[in-house]
N, C-alpha and C positions, 0 to 999 in steps of 0.2 A: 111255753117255758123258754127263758130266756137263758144261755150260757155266758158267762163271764166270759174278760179275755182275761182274766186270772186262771182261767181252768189251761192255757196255753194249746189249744188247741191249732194243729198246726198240719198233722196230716189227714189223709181222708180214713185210716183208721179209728181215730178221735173222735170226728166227726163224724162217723156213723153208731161210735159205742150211744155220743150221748141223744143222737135221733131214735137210737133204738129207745132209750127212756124217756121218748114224749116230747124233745126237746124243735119245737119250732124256728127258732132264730139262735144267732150266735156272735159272737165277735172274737173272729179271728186274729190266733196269737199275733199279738202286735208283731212280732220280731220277724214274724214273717210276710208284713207289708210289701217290701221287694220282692220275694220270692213267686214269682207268675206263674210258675208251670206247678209250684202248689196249690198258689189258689184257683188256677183253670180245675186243675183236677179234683179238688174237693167240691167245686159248685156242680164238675159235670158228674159225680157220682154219689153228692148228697144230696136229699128233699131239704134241707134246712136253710133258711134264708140266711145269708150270711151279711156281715157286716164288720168294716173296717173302720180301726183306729184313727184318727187324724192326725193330733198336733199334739204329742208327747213325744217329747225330746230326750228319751230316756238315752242311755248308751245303748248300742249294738252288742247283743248276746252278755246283755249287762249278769254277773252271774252272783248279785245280791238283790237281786229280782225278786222272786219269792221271798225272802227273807225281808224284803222291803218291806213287801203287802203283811206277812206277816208282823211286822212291827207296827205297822198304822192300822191292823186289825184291833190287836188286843191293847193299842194308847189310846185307842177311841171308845173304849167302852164305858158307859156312864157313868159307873161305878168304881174305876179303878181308882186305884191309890194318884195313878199321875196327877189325874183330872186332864186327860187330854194334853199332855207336855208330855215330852220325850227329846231329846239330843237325836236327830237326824242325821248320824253317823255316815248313812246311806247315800243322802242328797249331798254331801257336803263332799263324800269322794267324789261323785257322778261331776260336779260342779267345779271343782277343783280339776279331773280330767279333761274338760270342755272349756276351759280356758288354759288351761295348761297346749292344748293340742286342738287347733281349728279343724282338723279334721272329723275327730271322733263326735265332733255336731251335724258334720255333713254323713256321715256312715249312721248313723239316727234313722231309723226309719221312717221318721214322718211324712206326711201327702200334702203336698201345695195343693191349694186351692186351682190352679190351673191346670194341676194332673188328674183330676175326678173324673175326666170325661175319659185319660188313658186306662182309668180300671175298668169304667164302666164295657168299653170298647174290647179291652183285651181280657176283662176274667168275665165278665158278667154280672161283677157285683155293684151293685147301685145303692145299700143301704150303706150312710157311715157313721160312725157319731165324732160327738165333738167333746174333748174331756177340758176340766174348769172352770167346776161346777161351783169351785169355794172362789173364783173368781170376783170381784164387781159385775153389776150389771154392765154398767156401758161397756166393758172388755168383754163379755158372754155376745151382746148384740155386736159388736164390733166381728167378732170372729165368727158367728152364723154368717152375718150378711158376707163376709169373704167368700165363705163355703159356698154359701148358697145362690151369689153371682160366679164364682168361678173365677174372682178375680182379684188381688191384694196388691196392692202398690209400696212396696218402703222397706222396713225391715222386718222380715218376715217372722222372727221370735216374737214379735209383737201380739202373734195371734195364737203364738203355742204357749200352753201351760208353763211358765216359766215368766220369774220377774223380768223385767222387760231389762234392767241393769244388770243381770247377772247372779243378783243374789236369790238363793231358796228362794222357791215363795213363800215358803210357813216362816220365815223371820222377819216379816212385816210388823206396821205399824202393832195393829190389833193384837197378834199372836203374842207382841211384847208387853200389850197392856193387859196379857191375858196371865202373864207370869208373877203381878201382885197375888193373886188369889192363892199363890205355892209357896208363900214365903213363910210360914205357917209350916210346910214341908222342907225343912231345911237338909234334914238325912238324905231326902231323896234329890233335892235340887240345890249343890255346892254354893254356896256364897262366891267362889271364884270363878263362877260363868257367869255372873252379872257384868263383869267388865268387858268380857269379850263380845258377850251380850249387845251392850252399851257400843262398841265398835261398830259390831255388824248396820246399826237404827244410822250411825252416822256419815260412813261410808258412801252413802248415796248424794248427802247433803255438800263434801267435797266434791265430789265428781258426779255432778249433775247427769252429766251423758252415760246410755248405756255402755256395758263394758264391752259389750260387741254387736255388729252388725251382720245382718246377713242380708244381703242385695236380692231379694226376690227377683228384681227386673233381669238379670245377668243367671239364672236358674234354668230358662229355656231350655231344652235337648238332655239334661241330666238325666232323667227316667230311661232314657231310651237305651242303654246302657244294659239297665237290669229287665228290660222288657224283652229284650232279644235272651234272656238266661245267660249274660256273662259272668255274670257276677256266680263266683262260688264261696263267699265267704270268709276267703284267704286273704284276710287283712295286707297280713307281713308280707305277702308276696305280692301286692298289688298298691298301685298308686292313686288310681281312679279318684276316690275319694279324696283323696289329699291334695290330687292338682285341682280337682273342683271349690276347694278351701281356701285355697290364694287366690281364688278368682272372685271370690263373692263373701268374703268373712272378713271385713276391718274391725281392728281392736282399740281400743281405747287405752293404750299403751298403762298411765299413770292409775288408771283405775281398775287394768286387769291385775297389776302386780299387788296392789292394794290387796284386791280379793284371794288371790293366790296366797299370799306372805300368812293372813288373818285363818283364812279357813285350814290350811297347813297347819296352823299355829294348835287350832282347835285339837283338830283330827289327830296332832302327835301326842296332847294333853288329853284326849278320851281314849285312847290306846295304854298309853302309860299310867293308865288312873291318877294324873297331876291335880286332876281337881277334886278328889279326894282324900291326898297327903296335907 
């Protein structure tokens, strides 16, 4: 039996409630990917095979997390009224934060490809997966073969779950040709998100370039940081991350304010219920 890293399993109390019920393998709470002397301690005092998160770029101690999962839980089921559409309220903060502030990309707990060998070395864990499943093929094999040599050249969002320009991934081509079949559903889906809608598909068409980069080759020595347990989590009181974000995060000025200005736009009009005045 396999544990979610939905269930957040993070201490070695977790991890033994759900070994006690059968539970052979696990993936450990993402959020605690940095955190080393947790996961030393949970691999030296659990039977359970453990396994870490890779290249999800969510926020650090994101606290619409569960509430997330739970929304792509019950918009995906067969039978609902969405059919699979829903306003990603969620992605579009997380999104809007992360180009808003280059730091809170780099405080992300994801794992380079060239840090795999420092987990293996320092917890013991050597299983990981790789999330991006609704991916393309060529971007799934793109991002094994990284994993799986240990080695990524460019811009390293390229290989995390995330559009490679900034935008959601569920507002792509398809997900918009998926929104004829809701028009039919007008109660549920405003006539006045088709426009912003329409913004979002175009967007990429002006500014070809992604909206930011991150310098994998300039990355070296970051881990090492949180390997020695400096790190306590103390954002506000700490810089770390943030000078590591002028060192390796170039933005694409005309196209991050773009996405800024649009998703803003959105996020004030699903608060304010504007699109169903």
């Amino acid at each position: 039996m396999r544990v979610s890293v939905i269930a957040g399993v993070n201490t070695v109390a977790r991890a033994k409630f759900f070994e006690s019920l059968g539970a052979d393998e696990m993936v450990v709470d993402f959020m605690s990917n940095r955190d080393f002397a947790a996961l030393r301690e949970m691999v030296r005092q659990s039977k359970i095979t453990m396994s870490l998160l890779l290249n999800e770029p969510c926020l650090l101690q994101c606290q619409m997390r569960q509430y997330h999962y739970n929304l792509i839980g019950h918009s995906s089921q067969n039978k609902h009224i969405s059919h699979g559409y829903y306003m990603d309220y969620c992605l579009l903060r997380c999104t809007v934060a992360k180009l808003s502030s280059a730091e809170e990309l780099i405080k992300s707990p994801w794992i380079r490809p060239e840090d795999l060998k420092i987990y293996e070395k320092e917890t013991g864990i050597d299983h990981f997966k790789i999330t991006g499943r609704n991916n393309s093929t060529d971007w799934i094999i793109k991002t094994v073969k990284a994993y799986s040599q240990g080695f990524y050249s460019g811009n390293l969002l390229d290989i995390f779950d995330v559009h490679e320009s900034g935008r959601p991934s569920n507002w792509d081509l398809s997900f918009m040709k998926r929104l004829g079949r809701l028009i039919r559903f007008a109660y549920f889906l405003p006539k006045k998100f088709y426009k912003d809608a329409y913004r979002m598909m175009n967007i990429p068409k002006d500014y070809p370039e992604p909206a930011y980069t991150l310098d994998n080759s300039k990355m070296d020595g970051f881990l090492g940081y949180f390997v020695k347990g400096n790190c306590n989590r103390n954002c506000h009181a700490c810089n770390y991350c943030k000078t590591w974000a002028e060192k390796v995060i170039t933005f694409n000025e005309p196209k991050r304010r773009s996405y800024i200005e649009l998703y803003s736009s959105i996020l004030n009009k699903l608060s304010g219920g504007d699109y169903y005045k």
